[in-house]
Structure formats: C-alpha cells, structure tokens
C-alpha positions as CSV (number, residue, x, y, z in Angstrom):
1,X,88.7,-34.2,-6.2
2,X,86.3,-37.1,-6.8
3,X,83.1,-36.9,-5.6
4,X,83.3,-40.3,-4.0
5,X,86.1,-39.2,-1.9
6,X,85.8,-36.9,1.5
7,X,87.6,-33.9,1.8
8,X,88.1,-34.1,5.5
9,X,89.1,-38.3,5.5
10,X,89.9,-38.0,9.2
11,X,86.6,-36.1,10.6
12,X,84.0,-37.9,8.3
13,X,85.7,-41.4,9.5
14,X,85.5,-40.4,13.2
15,X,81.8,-39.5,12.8
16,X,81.2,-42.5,11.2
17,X,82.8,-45.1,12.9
18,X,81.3,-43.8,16.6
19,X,77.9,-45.4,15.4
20,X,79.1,-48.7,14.3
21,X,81.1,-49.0,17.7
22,X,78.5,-47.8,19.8
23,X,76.8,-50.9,20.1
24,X,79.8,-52.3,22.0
25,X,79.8,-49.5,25.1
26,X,77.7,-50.8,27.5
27,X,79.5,-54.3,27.0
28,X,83.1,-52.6,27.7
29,X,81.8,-50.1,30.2
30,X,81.0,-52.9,32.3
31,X,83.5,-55.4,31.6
32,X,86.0,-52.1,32.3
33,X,84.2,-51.3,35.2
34,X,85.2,-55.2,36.7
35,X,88.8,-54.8,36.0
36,X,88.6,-51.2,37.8
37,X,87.1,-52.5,41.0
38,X,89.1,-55.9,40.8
39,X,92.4,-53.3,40.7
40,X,90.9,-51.5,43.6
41,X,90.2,-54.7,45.5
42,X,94.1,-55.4,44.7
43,X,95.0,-52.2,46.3
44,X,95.7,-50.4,43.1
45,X,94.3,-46.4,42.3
46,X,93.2,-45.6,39.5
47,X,96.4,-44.6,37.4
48,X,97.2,-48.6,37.1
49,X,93.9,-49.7,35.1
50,X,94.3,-46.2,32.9
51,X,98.0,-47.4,32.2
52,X,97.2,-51.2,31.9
53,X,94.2,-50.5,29.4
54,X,95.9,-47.8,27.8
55,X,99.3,-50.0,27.1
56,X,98.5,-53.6,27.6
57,X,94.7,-53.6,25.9
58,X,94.0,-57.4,25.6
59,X,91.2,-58.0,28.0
60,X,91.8,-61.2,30.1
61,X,95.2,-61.1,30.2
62,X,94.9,-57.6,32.0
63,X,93.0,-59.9,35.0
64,X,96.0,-62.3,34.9
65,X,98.8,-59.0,35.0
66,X,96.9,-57.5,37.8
67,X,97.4,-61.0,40.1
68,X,100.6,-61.4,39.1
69,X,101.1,-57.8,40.3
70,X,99.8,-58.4,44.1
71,X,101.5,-62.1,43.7
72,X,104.6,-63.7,44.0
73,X,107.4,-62.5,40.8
74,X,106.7,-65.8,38.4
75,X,107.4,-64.1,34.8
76,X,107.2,-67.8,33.1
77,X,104.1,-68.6,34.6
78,X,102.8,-65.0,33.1
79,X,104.4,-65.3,29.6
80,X,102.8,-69.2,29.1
81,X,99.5,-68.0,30.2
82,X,99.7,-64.9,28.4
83,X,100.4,-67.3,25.1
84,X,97.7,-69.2,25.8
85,X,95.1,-66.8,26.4
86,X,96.0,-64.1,23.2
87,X,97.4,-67.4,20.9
88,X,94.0,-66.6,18.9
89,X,95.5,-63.3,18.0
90,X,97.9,-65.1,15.6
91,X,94.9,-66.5,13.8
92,X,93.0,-62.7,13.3
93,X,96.6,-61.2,12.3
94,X,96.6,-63.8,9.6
95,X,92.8,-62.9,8.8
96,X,93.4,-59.2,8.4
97,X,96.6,-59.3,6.1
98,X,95.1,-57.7,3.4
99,X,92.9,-55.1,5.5
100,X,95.7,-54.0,7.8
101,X,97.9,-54.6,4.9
102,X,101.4,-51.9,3.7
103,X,99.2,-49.9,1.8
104,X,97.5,-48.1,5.3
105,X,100.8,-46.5,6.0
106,X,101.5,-46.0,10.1
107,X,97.4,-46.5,10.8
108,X,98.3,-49.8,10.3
109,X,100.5,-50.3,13.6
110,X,98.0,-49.2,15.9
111,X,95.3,-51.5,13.9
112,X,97.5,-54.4,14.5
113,X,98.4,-53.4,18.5
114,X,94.2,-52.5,19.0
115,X,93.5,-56.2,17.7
116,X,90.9,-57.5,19.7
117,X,88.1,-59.8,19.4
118,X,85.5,-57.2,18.8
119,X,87.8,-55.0,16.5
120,X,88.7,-57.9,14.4
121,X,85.0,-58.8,14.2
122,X,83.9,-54.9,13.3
123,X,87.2,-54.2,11.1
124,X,86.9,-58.0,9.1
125,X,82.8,-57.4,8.5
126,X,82.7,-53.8,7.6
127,X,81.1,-52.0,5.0
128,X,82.5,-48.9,4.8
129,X,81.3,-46.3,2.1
130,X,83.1,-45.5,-1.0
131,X,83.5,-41.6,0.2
132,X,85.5,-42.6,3.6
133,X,89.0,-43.7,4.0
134,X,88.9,-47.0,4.8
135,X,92.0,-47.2,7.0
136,X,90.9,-44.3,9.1
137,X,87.6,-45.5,9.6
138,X,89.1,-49.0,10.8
139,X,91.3,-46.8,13.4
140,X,88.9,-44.7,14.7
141,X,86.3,-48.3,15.1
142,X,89.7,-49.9,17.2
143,X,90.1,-46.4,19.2
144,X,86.5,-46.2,20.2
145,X,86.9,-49.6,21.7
146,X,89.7,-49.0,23.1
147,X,88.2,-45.5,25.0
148,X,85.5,-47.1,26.1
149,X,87.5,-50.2,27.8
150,X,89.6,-47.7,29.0
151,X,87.1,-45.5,30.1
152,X,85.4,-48.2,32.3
153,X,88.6,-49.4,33.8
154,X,89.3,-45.9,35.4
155,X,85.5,-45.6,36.2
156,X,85.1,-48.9,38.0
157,X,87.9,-48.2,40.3
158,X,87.2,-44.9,41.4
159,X,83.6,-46.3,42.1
160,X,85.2,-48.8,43.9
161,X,86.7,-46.1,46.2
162,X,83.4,-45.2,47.3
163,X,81.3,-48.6,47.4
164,X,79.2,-49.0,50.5
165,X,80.6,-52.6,51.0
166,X,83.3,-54.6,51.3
167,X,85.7,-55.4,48.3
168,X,86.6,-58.6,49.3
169,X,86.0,-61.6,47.0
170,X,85.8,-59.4,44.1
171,X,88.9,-60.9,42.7
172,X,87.0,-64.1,41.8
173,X,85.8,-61.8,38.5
174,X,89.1,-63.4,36.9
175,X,88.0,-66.9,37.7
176,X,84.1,-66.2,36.8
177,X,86.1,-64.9,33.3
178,X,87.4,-67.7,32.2
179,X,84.7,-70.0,33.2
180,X,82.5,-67.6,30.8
181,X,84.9,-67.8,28.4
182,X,85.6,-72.0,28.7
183,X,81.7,-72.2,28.6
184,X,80.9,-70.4,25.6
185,X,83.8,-72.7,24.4
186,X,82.0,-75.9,25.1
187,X,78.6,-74.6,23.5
188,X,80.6,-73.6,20.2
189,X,82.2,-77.2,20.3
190,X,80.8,-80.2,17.8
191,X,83.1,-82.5,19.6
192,X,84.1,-81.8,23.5
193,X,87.4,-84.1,23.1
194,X,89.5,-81.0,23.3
195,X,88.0,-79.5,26.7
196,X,87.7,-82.8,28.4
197,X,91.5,-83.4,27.4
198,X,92.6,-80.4,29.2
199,X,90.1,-80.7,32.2
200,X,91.5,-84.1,32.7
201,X,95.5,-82.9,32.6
202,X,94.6,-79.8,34.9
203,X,92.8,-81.8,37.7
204,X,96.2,-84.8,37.2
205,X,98.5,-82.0,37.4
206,X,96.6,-80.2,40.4
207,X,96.7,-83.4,42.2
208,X,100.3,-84.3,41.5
209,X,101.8,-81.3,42.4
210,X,99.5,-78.7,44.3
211,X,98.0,-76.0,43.6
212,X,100.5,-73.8,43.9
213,X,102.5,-74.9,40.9
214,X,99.9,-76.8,38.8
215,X,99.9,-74.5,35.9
216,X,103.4,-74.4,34.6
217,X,102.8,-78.2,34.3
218,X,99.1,-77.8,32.8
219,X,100.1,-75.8,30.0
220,X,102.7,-77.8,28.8
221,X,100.6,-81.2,29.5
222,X,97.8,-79.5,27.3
223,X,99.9,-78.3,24.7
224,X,101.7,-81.5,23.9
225,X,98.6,-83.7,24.2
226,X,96.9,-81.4,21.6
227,X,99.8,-81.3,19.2
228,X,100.4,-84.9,19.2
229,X,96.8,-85.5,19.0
230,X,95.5,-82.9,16.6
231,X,95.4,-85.2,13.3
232,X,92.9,-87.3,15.2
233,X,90.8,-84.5,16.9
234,X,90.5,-82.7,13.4
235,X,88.9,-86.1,11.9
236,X,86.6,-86.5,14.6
237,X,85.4,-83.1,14.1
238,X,84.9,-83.4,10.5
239,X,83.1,-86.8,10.9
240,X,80.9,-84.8,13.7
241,X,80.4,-82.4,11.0
C-alpha cells in the first residue's frame, strides 16, 4: 500500500475531521439548545427535537415545523416556506457536484442529505491531506455537525424542563431567527432593491388580507416581482459593483 494512503481510511478521517468541526460546537450547542427550549415551550419532550434534528436537519425550517406542529394543519403554507427558506440548497448542490460527485459511492447520500450552510462551507474549502480519504473525511465533518445540532436540541429541552422561570415568549426565537438572518442579508447587500421589494409586498399583503393569511400571498407576490424583475436588479447590482 502507498505510503500516502491510511490503512484505517475510516478511523484516521474521524480523528481528523473532529478538529476542523470543532470550531462550530459552541455555535450549534447553542443554537440547538433554542430549538430544544422553544419545543419545550411548545409542549414537546425531548424525543421530538432528537427526531426532528436527527431526520429533518435544516436549521430554520425545523423553527417553522415545530409551529406548524402546535398550529392549525396548513401543509401549503409549510411546503412554500420551506422552499423559500432551503431554495439556497439548490445553489450548494450545484457547487459540490464534483466533491459529492458518483465516485464517493453511498457516502455521497448522506453528504447531500447533511448539506448545510456550515457543511457546504467546511466540505467546499477543505484541505484535506493526501493520506485520508477524502469522502470519509467530508462525512465525518457533516456528522459532527450534525451531533452537535442534535446534541443541543435534546439538551436545550431537557433544560428547559427544569428552568426556574416561565417559558412563555420563548417562541419569539423563530421570529428573532429570521430577523438575524434578513439582517445579515441587508449588510451583505450592494443594492437593497431586493429586501425593500419584499418588505413592501409583505406589509400590502398584511394589510389586505390579515395576518392570518398574509404569507401564502407574500410568497407568491415576492416570487413573481423578483422573477419578472431580475434582468433589472442584476444590472443595478453590477453597476453598484
């Protein structure tokens, strides 16, 4: 056997992927830990995070399940926010093509179902060493994510089973979410045309009809401006740049 190549692939790749995902535990320990307690606050135990992170695994859209789960049954709503949330996805699968590519064998489907923002940013910039086997070092990166997400979801709700204080209000960690996220957004953006778009068809369609069925309407307002729009937008931006 070459020299460059391990003899135990699978062990060498664990030990050295824990390092280069360590970094990222305390940011999914805690992020876990909100999902737990916002499941508790639901009325959920703890075998509903382990499932949901275990099965579902795609951050914010676990938030959106787990209201839909204490909510009226609205599967559309779910499946349009769900493609809007995760549509990004489409643009990593296209990014790791050749990574996650035939040639990794079965690794590969659980390196495509584990896609997330942080494993597509570890798996796309890695450096791995001659000696390791690539595709097993990219799974055990995505599985150490995925423990540690995991991990935090079960932890945060059986701490919130013994929190000295009320659990109410907790749910507004979905809201605070996706301000974060729309923020972070807006600071990234050269040209805010986008964003003010879809601020400006949410708050017409909250007006016109409630906001109890606002979103159905939003999402489709948003997508269509966007599309028929894009040409322009994509100008602008270059002439920004």
């Amino acid at each position: 056997m070459s020299k460059l190549q391990s003899d135990r692939p699978i062990r060498d790749a664990a030990k050295a992927a824990f390092p280069y995902s360590a970094p990222m535990i305390a940011a999914f320990l805690f992020l876990g830990m909100s999902y737990g307690v916002y499941m508790k606050a639901l009325g959920f135990n703890a075998w509903y995070p382990f499932l949901m992170a275990s099965l579902i695994y795609a951050g914010s859209v676990e938030f959106i399940v787990a209201g839909s789960l204490a909510a009226a049954f609205a599967p559309l709503h779910i499946l349009l926010i769900t493609l809007m949330v995760s549509g990004r996805q489409i643009f990593y699968g296209i990014s790791m093509l050749e990574k996650y590519g035939a040639h990794l064998g079965k690794k590969r489907w659980y390196l495509i179902t584990s896609l997330v923002d942080e494993s597509f940013t570890l798996n796309y910039m890695a450096k791995i060493p001659p000696h390791l086997n690539k595709g097993w070092y990219m799974v055990f990166v995505s599985l150490y994510l995925q423990t540690y997400w995991v991990a935090g979801a079960v932890l945060g709700n059986l701490f919130g089973e013994v929190l000295p204080f009320d659990l109410k209000g907790v749910e507004f960690a979905m809201t605070a979410l996706f301000l974060v996220i729309f923020a972070e957004n807006w600071m990234k953006e050269k040209s805010h045309e986008s964003s003010l778009l879809g601020l400006g068809i949410a708050f017409t369609a909250l007006l016109l009809v409630g906001k109890e069925h606002f979103l159905v309407p939003t999402l489709i307002g948003i997508w269509g401006a966007l599309t028929f729009r894009r040409p322009k937008l994509e100008s602008r931006i270059e002439k920004v740049e």
